[in-house]
C-alpha positions in Angstrom: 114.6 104.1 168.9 114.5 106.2 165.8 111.8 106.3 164.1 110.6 106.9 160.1 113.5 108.1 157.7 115.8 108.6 160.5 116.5 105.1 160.8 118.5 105.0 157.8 121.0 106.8 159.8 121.0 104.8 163.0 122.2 106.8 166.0 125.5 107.5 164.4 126.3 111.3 163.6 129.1 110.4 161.5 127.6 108.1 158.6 128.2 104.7 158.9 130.4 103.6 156.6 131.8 107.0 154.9 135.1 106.2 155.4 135.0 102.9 154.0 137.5 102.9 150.8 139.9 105.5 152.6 143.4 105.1 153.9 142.6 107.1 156.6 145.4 106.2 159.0 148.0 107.5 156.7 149.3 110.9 156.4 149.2 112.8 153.5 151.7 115.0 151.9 151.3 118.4 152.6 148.6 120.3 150.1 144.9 121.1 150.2 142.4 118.3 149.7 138.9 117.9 148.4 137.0 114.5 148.8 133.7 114.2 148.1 131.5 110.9 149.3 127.8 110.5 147.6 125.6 107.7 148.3 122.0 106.8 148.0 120.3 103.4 149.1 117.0 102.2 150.5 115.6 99.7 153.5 113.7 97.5 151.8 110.8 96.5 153.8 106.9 95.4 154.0 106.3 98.9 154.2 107.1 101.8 152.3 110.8 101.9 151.6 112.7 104.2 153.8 115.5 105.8 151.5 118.6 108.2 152.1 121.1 110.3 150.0 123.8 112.3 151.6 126.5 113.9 149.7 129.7 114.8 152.3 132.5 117.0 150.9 135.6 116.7 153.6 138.2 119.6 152.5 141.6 118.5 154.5 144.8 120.7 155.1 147.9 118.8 155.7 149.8 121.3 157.3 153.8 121.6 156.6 153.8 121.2 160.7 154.7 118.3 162.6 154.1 117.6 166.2 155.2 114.9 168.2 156.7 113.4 165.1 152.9 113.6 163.0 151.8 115.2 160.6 149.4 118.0 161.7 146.1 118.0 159.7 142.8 119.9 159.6 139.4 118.5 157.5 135.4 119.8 157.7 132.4 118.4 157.0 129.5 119.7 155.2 126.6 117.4 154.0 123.5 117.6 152.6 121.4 115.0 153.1 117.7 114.3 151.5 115.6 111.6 153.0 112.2 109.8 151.8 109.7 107.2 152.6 108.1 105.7 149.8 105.8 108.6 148.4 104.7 110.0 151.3 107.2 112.1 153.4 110.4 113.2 151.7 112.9 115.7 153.9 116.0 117.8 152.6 118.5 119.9 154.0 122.0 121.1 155.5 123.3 118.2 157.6 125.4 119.1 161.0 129.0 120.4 159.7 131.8 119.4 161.6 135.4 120.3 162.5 138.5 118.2 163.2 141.9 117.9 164.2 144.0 115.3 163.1 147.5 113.8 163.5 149.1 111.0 161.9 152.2 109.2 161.8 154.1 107.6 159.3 154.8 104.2 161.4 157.9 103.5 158.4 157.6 99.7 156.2 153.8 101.1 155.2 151.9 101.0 158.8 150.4 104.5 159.0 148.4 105.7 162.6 145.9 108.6 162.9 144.1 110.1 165.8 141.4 113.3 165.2 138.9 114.9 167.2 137.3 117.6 166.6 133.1 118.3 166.7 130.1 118.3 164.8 127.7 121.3 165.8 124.3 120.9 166.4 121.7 122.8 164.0 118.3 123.8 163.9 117.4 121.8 160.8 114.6 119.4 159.9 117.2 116.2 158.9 120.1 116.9 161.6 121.1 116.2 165.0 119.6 118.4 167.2 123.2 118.2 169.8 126.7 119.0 169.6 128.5 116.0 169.2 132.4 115.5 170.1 134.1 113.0 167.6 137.4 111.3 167.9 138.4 108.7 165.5 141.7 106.2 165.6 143.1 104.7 161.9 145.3 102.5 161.4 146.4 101.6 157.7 149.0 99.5 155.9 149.9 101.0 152.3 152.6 98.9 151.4 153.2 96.8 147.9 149.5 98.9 146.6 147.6 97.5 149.7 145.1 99.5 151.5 144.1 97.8 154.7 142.2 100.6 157.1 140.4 99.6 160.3 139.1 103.4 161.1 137.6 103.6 164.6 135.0 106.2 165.2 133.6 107.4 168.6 130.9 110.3 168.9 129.6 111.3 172.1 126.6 113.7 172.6 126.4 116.7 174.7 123.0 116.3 175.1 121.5 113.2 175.4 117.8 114.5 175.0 116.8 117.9 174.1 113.7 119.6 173.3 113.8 118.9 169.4 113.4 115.9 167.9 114.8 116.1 164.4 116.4 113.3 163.5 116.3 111.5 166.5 113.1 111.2 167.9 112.3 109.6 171.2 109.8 106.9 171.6 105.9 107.4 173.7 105.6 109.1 176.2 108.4 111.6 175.8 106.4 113.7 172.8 109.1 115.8 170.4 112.2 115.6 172.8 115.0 114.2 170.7 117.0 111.0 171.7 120.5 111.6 171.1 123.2 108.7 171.6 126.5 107.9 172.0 127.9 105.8 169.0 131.1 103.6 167.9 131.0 103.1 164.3 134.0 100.9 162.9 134.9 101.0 158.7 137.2 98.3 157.3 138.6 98.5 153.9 141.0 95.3 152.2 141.9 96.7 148.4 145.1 96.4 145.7 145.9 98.3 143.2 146.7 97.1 140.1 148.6 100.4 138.2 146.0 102.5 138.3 143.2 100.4 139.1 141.8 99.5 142.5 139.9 96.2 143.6 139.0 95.1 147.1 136.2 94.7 149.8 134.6 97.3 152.3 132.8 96.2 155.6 131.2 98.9 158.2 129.5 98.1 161.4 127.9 100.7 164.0 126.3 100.7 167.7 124.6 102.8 169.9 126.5 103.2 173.4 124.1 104.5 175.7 120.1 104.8 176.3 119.0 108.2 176.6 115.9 106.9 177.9 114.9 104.3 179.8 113.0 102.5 176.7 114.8 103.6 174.4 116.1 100.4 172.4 119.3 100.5 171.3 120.2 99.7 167.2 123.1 98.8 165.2 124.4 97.1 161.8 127.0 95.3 160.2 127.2 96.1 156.5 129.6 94.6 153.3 130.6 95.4 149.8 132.9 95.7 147.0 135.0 98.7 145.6 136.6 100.1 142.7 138.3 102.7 141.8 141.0 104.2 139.6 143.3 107.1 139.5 143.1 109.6 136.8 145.9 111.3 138.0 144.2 114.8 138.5 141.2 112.6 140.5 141.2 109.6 142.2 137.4 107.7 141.6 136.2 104.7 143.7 132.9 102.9 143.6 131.6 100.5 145.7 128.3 99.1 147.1 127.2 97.3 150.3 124.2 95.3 151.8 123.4 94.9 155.2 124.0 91.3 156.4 123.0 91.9 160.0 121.2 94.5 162.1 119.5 95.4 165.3 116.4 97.5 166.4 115.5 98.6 162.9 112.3 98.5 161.1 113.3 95.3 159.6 114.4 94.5 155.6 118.0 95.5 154.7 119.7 98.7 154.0 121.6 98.1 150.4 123.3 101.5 149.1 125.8 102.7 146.5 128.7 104.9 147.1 131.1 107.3 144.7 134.1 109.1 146.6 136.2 111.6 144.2 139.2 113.2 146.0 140.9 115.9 144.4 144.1 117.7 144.8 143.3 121.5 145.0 147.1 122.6 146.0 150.2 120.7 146.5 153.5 122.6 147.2 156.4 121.0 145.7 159.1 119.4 147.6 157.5 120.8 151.1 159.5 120.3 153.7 157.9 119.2 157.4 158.3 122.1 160.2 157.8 120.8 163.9 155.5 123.2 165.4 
């Protein structure tokens, strides 16, 4: 089981939760993306609070290419992430970048399905992961009539199961500074409307760990809900929203509450692209 700060991250590589809010199953039109997720929140418990902030720019490329009828699409990761406990231990640095692949298909009457993989790389830093990780993640939105209705499916597996650095993950006694690195499925769930330029709706995120790395190692996950809004400035898109825990598993008790801002950005959008098949 993690232990300390850590455990405001679970034993998901991906945050839980980050892309709550998104339409991630549907393709977007070809251009140059920046979207930026911050969020900060605390376990609130009988002893010191554990806190987090991450901030997790995702620049995407949506290719003019098709394959296999779907849009072909690039994104990376690189957050930063700062971690505390009460006002005794407080960590910050780079978190593990990653790098993805991505298609998605325009399904036609609003229905939108995505499939990426890709990998986040394994650093020698004091708040990251000290394994590779291999990522896939399945989306499926519907975008009709304003909805946004997103189930995004995320799976990580670890190349490494336990190493000889403990980072974020360390393992429990007797196993000293080896790290405990596990599989995860984390699964985000948006329901919003859009009103003009206005957005209103709910958020929900749950996570798991998949395998023990060691034999007492005792697995943890969450279920997490909130509200969002957001509105489109045209040149930015801004959405807001907070959750609460409302279940969890394996954690130092108390209940992770957090608030998140997402801006996305257009940086370069080519007008009237055409789609190539590759």
């Amino acid at each position: 089981m993690c232990m300390d700060v850590p455990m405001a991250l679970a034993g998901s590589v991906t945050q839980p939760g980050e892309t709550a809010g998104a339409p991630a199953g549907e393709p977007l039109p070809q251009g140059l993306y920046l979207a930026n997720t911050a969020d900060w929140g605390c376990r609130t418990t009988a002893t010191p609070n554990s806190c987090l902030g991450i901030t997790i720019p995702v620049v995407t490329w949506s290719t003019p290419w098709t394959l296999l009828g779907a849009r072909v699409q690039f994104f990376s990761v690189t957050p930063v992430i700062e971690t505390s406990v009460g006002n005794t231990a407080s960590n910050a640095s780079v978190y593990n970048p990653a790098l993805l692949g991505q298609l998605a298909w325009d399904l036609g009457n609003g229905f939108g399905f995505s499939y990426a993989f890709g990998s986040y790389f394994g650093i020698d830093e004091p708040v990251a992961w000290s394994s590779t990780s291999l990522n896939q993640r399945f989306a499926l939105s519907y975008t009709g009539g304003g909805w946004d209705l997103t189930a995004n499916v995320i799976d990580g597996i670890q190349l490494q199961s336990v190493t000889n650095q403990a980072q974020i993950s360390p393992c429990p006694a007797p196993f000293g500074l080896q790290g405990c690195n596990p599989n995860f499925i984390n699964v985000d769930l948006t329901a919003t409307k859009k009103f003009d330029k206005w957005e209103f709706g709910a958020v929900a995120y749950g996570s798991a760990d998949l395998t023990r790395p060691v034999v007492n190692y005792q697995k943890q996950s969450e279920i997490a809900v909130g509200g969002l809004l957001g509105y489109d400035f045209g040149s930015v898109t801004v959405q807001a929203y907070v959750t609460t825990e409302v279940m969890e598993h394996n954690y130092e008790g108390g209940r992770d509450t957090r608030g998140w801002l997402r801006l996305v950005i257009p940086l370069w959008k080519p007008e009237a692209a055409p789609q190539k098949p590759m």
